[in-house]
C-alpha positions in Angstrom: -25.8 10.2 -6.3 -27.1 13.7 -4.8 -26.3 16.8 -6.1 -26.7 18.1 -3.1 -23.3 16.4 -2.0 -20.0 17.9 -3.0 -17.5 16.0 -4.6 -14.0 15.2 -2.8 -11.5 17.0 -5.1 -9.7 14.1 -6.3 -13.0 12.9 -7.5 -13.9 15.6 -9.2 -10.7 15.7 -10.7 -10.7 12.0 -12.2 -14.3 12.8 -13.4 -13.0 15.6 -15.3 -10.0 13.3 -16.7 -12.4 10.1 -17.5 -14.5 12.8 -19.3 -12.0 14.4 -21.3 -11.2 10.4 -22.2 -14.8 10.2 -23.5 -15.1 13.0 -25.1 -11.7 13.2 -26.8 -11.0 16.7 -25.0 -9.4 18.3 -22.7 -10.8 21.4 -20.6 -13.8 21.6 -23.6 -11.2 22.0 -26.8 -10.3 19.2 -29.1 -6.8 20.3 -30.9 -3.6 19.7 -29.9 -2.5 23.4 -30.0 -5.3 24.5 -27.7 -4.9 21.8 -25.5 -1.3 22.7 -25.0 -2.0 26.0 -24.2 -4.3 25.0 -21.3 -1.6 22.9 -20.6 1.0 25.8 -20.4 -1.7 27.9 -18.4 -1.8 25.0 -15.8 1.8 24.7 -15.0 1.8 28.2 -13.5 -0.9 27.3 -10.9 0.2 24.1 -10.3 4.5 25.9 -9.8 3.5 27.0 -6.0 1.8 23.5 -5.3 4.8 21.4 -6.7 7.2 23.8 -4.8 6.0 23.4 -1.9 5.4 19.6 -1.3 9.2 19.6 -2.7 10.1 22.3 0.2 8.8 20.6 2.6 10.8 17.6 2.0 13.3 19.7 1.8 12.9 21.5 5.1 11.8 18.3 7.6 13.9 15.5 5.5 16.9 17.3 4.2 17.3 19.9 6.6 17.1 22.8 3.9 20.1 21.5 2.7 18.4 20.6 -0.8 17.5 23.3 -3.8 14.5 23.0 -5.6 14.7 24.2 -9.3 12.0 24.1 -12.2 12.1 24.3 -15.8 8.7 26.4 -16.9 6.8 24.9 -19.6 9.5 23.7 -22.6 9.4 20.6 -25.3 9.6 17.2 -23.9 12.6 14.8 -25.8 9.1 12.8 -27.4 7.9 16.6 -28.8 5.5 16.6 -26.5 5.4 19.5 -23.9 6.8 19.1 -20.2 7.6 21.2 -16.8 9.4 19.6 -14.5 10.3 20.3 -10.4 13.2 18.9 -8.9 14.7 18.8 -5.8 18.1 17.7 -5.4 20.4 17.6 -1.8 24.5 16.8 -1.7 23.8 13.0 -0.4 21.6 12.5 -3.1 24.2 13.7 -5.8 27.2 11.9 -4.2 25.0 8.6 -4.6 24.5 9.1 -8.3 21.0 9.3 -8.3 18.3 11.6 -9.6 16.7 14.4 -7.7 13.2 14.1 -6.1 11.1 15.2 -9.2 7.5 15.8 -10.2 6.9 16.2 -13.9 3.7 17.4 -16.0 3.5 16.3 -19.5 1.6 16.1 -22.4 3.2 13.3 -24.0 3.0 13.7 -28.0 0.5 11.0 -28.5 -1.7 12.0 -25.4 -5.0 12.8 -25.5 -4.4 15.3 -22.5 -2.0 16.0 -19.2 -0.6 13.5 -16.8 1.4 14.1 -13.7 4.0 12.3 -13.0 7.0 11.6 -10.6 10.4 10.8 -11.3 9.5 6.7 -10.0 6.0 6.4 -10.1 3.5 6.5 -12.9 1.2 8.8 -14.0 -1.8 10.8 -12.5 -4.1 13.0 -14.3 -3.8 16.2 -15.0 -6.8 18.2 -15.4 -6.7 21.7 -14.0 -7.9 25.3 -15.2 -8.3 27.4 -12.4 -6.1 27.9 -8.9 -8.9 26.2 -7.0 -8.0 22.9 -8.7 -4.4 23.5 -8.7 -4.4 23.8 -4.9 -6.6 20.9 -4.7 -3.7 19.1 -5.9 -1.1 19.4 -3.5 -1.6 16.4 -1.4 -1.5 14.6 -4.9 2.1 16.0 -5.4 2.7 15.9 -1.6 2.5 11.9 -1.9 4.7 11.9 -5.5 7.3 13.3 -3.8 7.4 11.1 -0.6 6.8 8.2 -3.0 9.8 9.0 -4.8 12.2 10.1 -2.1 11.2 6.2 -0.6 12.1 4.8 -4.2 15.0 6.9 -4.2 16.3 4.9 -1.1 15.5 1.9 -2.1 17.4 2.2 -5.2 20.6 2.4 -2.8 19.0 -0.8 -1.0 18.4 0.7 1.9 20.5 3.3 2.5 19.3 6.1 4.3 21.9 7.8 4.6 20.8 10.7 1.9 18.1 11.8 4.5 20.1 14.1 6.7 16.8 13.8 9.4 17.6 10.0 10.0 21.4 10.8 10.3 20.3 13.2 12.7 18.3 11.1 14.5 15.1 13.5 13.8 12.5 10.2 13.8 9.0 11.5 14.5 
């Protein structure tokens, strides 16, 4: 391959993940307390990413009828470390099931950072500056679709907790 030609994002992003996996590290440091702390620098520049791919379900699905909340950086039930974004709407409540979410974790056992949405599995999680956090966003743009589509399906079906097909909003 060329140096000459850039990388896609995502690529450079799984190169840095399959190379912290070969080198036991994450972001160039090998304990668990300093990986942690570049984990809890991450979640800040990846909060305005995960807020808006959850917005904009929000505004063209649920007719800003949803609330997105997020938790900041606390201990995860394994005692691991977590952040967690959620975006919850009445029809979704009234059905019983969980919000639209997309999680970061460091899992206890981990080696380093995953992604993850409240349906689908994990994604790596490898960023250290704002340029890779914002290279992210179609990443969490397509958890959070992925999981608003599971979220149906778990009612078989029912789309009745998207207020824009009620409405008859199709695109």
């Amino acid at each position: 391959m060329s140096t000459q030609t850039p990388l896609p994002a995502s690529t450079s992003a799984l190169l840095r993940h399959f190379a912290d996996l070969r080198d036991g590290t994450h972001g160039g440091v090998r304990s668990r307390g300093d990986k942690e702390r570049l984990f809890a620098e991450a979640v800040p520049l990846l909060d305005p990413h995960a807020r808006q791919a959850l917005e904009e379900i929000n505004t063209s699905l649920l007719l800003g009828t949803g609330e997105v909340t997020a938790t900041g950086v606390r201990r995860s039930p394994d005692g691991g470390t977590e952040a967690v974004w959620a975006l919850s709407w009445p029809e979704q409540e009234a059905a019983g099931i969980e919000p639209i979410v997309i999680r970061a974790y460091f899992g206890a056992g981990f080696a380093h950072p995953h992604l993850q949405s409240g349906t689908v599995g994990d994604w790596p999680l490898n960023v250290f500056d704002e340029e890779q956090a914002a290279t992210e966003l179609p990443t969490l743009r397509a958890m959070a679709a992925a999981d608003i589509h599971n979220l149906v399906f778990q009612l078989g079906g029912d789309v009745r907790i998207i207020p824009a097909t009620m409405e008859g909003l199709d695109a």
